[in-house]
N, C-alpha and C positions, 0 to 999 in steps of 0.2 A: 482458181487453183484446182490441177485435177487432183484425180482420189488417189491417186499413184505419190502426188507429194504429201498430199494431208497425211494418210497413213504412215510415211517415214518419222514426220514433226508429230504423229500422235504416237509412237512406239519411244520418241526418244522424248516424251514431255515426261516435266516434272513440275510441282509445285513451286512458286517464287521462294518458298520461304526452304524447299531443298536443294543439297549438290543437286547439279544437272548431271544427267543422265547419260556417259556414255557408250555406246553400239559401235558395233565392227559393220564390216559389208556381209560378212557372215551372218549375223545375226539378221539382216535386213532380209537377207537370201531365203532363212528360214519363212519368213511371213510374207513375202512377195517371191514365190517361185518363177512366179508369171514373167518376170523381168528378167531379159537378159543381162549378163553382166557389163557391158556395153551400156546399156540401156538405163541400169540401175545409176554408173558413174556418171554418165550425162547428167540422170536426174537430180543427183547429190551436188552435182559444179552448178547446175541453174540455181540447186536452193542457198547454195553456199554463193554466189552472186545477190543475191535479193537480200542476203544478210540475217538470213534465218536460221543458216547452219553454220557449223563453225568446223573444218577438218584438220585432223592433229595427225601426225606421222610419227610414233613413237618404235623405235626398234622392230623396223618392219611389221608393224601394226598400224593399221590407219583405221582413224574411231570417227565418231563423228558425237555433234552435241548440239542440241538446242539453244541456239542463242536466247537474250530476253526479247530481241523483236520477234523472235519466231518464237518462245513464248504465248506472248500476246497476240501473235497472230491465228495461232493455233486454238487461243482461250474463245478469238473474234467469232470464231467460225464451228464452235462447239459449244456454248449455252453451258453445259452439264457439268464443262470444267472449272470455267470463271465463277460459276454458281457457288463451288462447294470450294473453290483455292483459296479462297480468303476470307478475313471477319465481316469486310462490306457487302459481297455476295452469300452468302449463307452460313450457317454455322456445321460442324461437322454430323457426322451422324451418331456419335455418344449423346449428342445433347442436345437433338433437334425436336425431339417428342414434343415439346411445349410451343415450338419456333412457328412466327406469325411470319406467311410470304408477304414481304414489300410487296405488291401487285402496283407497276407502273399503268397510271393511267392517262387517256389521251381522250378530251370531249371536246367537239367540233362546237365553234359559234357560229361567225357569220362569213358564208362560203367566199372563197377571193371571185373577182369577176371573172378570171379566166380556170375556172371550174366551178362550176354552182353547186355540183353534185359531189366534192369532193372525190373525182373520181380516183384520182391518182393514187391521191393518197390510201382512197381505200382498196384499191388492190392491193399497194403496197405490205399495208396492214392483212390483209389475207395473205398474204404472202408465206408472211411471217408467223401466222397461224395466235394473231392474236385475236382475243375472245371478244367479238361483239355484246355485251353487258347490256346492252339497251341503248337505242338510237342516234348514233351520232357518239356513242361511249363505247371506248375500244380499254381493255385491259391485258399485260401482259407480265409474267415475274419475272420479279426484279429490277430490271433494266431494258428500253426499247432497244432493240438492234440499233446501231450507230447509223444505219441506214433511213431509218424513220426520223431520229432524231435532227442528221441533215437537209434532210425532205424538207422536216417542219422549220426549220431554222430558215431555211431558202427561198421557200414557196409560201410556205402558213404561218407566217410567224405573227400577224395579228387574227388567226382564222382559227387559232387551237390553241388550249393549254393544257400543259402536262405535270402533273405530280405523282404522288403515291398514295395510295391505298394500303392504309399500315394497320390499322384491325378494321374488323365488321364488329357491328353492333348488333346489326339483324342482318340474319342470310348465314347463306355459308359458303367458302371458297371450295373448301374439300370437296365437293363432289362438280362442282364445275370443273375444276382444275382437272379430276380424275378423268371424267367423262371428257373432257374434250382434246385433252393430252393423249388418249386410249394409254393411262399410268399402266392399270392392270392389264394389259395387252405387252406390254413392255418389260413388266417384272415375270410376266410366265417365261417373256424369253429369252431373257436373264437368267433365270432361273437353270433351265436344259444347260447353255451355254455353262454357266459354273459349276454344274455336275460333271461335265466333260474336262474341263481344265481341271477340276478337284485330282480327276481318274488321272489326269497327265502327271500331275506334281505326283503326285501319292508314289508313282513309280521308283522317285526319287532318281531321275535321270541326269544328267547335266547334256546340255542341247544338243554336245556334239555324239552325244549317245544315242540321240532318237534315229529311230528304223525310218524304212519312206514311209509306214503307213500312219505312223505317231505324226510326221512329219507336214502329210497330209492330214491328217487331223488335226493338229495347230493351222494350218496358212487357213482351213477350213474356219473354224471358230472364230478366230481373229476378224476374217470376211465377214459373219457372221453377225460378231460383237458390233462392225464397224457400220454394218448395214441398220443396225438399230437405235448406235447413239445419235443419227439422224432426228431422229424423234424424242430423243433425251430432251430434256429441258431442266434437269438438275432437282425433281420437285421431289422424287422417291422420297431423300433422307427426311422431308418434312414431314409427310403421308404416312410414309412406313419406313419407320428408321431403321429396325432389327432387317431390312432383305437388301441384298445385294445389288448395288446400283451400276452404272458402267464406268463409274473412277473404278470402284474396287476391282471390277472384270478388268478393267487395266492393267491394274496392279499386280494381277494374277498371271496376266500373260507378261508382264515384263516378269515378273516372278521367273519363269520357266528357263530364259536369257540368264539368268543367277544362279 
C-alpha cells in the first residue's frame, strides 16, 4: 500500500472500541496538499473498492470513514496502534508505569534441509527489526508480524518455536528495548512535533480558518509525525508513560479537523 493511502486510513482511524471517524475531502486536502483533486478521488474509489473505506453522500456533503477491515488494516501496518487499541496489545498510558512488555519470542532448533542457515527466515526477522537476544533467539513486542508467523507456520513449522516472554528474572528489557528501538531518538521528536501542534490548537482556529502558512504548517507536521511512527513500535507508554507518543500526536492533529 502506498503512503498516499496509508495516510488517509491513518487521519480517519479510530479505536474498535469508538465512533468511527468521519472526514470530508476537504479535510484530506488540508493534510495532502500534494494531491490533486482528481487524484485524491481516484484514491478514495481504489480504497473504497478494497473495502477499507466506506463513502456516504449526505446533503451535498461527501465524508468518508474507516471501515473495521481498513481498521485492522491500518493497525497491520503500524505496530503503535494495535499496541495501545486494546486490553491484549497494551494497556493505556494512566496505567502503564508498572506494565510488563509480552516480548514474543522465536528460538531456531534444527535447520530444515532446504536452508541450514536459516537464512530466509533471518532476514525476514531483520526486517522487522527484531532483536537478536542471543544465537538462534530472536525477540520482539508483543506480537510477531503476521508475516513471520506465516513464514514459520509454512516453512519452519518443525525448525522453531515461538512463545512469550512475559517477566525477566535476571536482565532487563528497558534498555534493550530503548537502545535498539532509538525510543529516545523518537520521543525528542515527538516532542518539537507536539509543541508546534500545541501553538496550532492554542489559536483556537477551526480549519477553515487557517491562513496558507498555518496550513502549510499542519500538511508539514503531519509529514512529519507520519515519517516517525515508522519507527513506533507502541513501547513509549511502557518506558515513559507521562511523554507524548504518536497515538496522542494523532489525536492532536485530528484535534485540529474539530
Amino acid at each position: 500500500m502506498k503512503d498516499n493511502a496509508k495516510k488517509i486510513m491513518l487521519l480517519s482511524y479510530e479505536p474498535a472500541n469508538l465512533k468511527p471517524l468521519s472526514l470530508t475531502y476537504e479535510h484530506l486536502k488540508l493534510f495532502l496538499p500534494h494531491l490533486t483533486g482528481s487524484g485524491l478521488r481516484s484514491l478514495i474509489v481504489a480504497l473504497k473498492r478494497t473495502g477499507y473505506l466506506e463513502v456516504e453522500r449526505v446533503v451535498d456533503v461527501t465524508s468518508i470513514r474507516l471501515t473495521n477491515r481498513g481498521r485492522q488494516e491500518v493497525e497491520s501496518n503500524f505496530p503503535f496502534l494495535l499496541n495501545q487499541a486494546s486490553g491484549s496489545g497494551g494497556p493505556s498510558t494512566e496505567n502503564s508505569v508498572d506494565a510488563e512488555i509480552p516480548w514474543a519470542t522465536l528460538i531456531f532448533l534444527q535447520s530444515p534441509p532446504g536452508d541450514l542457515q536459516f537464512r530466509y527466515l533471518r532476514s525476514l526477522l531483520v526486517k522487522y527489526r527484531a532483536i537478536n537476544l542471543a544465537r538462534g533467539v530472536y525477540i520482539y513486542p508483543f506480537h510477531f508480524p503476521s508475516a513471520v508467523i506465516d513464514e514459520c507456520s509454512s516453512r519452519y513449522s518443525d525448525a522453531v518455536v515461538i512463545g512469550h516472554l512475559q517477566k525477566w528474572l535476571i536482565g532487563d528489557d528497558r534498555q534493550i528495548a530503548i537502545n535498539h528501538f532509538h525510543i529516545l531518538d523518537l520521543i525528542q521528536s515527538y516532542s518539537g512535533i507536539s509543541r508546534d501542534i500545541d501553538r496550532l490548537i492554542e489559536r483556537k482556529k477551526l480549519f477553515r480558518e487557517l491562513n496558507n502558512q498555518e496550513k502549510k504548517l499542519l500538511s508539514s507536521l503531519f509529514n512529519r509525525w507520519y515519517s516517525n511512527i515508522q519507527e513506533d513500535y507502541g513501547l513509549i507508554p511502557f518506558y515513559f508513560p507521562h511523554v507524548n507518543d504518536g497515538r496522542v500526536l494523532l489525536k492532536r492533529l485530528q484535534a485540529v479537523l474539530k
